[in-house]
C-alpha positions as CSV (number, residue, x, y, z in Angstrom):
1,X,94.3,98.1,74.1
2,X,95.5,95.1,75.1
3,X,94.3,92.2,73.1
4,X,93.4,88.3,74.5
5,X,96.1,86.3,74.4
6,X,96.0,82.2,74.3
7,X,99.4,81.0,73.9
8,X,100.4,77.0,73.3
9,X,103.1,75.7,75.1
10,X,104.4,72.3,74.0
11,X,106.7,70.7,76.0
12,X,109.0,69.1,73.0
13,X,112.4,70.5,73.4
14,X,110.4,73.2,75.4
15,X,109.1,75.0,72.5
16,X,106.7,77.7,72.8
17,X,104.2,79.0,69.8
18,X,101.4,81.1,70.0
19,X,98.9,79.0,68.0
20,X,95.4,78.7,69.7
21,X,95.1,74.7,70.2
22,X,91.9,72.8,71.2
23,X,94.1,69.9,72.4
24,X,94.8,72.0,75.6
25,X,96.0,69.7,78.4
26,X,95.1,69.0,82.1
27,X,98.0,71.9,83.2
28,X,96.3,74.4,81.0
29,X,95.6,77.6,83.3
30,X,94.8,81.3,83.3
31,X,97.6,84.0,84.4
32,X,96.3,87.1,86.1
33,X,99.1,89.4,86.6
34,X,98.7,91.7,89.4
35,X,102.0,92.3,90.2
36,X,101.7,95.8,89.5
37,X,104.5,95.4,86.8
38,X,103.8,95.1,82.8
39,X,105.3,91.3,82.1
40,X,107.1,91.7,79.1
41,X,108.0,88.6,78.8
42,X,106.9,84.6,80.3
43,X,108.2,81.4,80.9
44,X,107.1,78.2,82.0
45,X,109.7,75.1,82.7
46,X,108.8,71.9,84.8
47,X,110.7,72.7,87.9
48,X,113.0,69.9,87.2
49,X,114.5,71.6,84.2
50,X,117.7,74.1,84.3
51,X,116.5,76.0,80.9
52,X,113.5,78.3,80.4
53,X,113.4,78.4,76.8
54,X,111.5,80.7,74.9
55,X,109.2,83.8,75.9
56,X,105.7,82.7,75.3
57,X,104.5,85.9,75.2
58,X,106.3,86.9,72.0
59,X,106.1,90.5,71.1
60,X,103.1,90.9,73.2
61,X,103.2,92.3,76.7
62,X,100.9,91.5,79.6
63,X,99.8,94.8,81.8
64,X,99.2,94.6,85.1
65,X,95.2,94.1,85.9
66,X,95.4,91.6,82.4
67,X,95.2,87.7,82.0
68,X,96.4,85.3,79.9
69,X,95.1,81.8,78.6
70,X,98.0,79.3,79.3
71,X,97.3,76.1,76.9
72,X,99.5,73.3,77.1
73,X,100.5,70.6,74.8
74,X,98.9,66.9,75.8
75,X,102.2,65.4,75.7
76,X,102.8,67.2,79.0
77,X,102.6,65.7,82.1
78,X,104.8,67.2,84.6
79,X,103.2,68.8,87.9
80,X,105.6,70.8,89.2
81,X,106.3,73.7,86.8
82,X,108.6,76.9,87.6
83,X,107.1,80.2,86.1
84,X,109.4,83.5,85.4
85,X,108.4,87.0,84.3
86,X,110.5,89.9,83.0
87,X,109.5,93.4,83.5
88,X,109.7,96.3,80.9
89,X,112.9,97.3,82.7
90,X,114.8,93.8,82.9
91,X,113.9,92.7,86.4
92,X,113.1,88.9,86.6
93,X,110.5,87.4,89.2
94,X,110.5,83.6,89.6
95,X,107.7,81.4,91.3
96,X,108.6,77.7,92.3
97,X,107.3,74.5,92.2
98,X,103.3,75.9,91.2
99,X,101.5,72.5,90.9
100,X,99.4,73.0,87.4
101,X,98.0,69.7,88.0
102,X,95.6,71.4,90.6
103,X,95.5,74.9,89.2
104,X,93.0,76.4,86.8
105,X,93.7,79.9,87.8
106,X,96.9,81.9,89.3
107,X,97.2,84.9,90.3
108,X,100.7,86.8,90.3
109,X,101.2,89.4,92.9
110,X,103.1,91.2,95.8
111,X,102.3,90.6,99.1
112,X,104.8,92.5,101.7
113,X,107.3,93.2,99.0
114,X,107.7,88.9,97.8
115,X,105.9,87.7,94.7
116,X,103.4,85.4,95.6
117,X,101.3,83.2,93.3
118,X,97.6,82.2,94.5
119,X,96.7,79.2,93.0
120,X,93.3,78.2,92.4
């Protein structure tokens, strides 16, 4: 059985741990995969960066039809963030520029064979 997830993501030297923080920020958000895939692993980068840095899963996975708490550092202010998942057989997805500034909620998922993200 899968268990809930809340990972922290701090933005320092893009540095991912999976301690649960209070001090969530305003780009904290909750990831639905529905991709039909398991997500082995997860990044998040501000879309201006050219490194993903660390899985912030960890050794968990994320099965389709699960969700995951996204909390962010405070220091954190970017908008614009780039999200990337890896599938239990090495395929990587990428979504662009999702603006976490206005998202509380996305959803991952294939729509006429393209990932898609709905943001809400």
């Amino acid at each position: 059985m899968f268990r809930s997830l809340i990972t922290t993501f701090c933005v320092v030297g893009v540095m991912a741990t999976q301690l649960v923080s209070a001090q969530g920020s305003k780009l904290d958000f909750e990831l639905l995969n529905q991709t039909t895939l398991t997500i082995a692993e997860l990044y998040v980068s501000p879309a201006a960066d050219n490194e993903w840095g660390e899985d912030i899963l960890g050794k968990d996975v994320l099965p389709n039809g699960q969700s995951v708490e996204i909390v962010f550092s405070p220091k954190a202010k970017e908008c614009m963030w780039d999200l990337k998942i890896v599938d239990e057989d090495d395929d990587d997805v990428i979504w662009t520029k999702l603006d976490l500034c206005k998202a509380s909620h996305i959803t991952l998922q294939y729509r006429n064979g393209q990932p898609t993200a709905i943001v809400k």
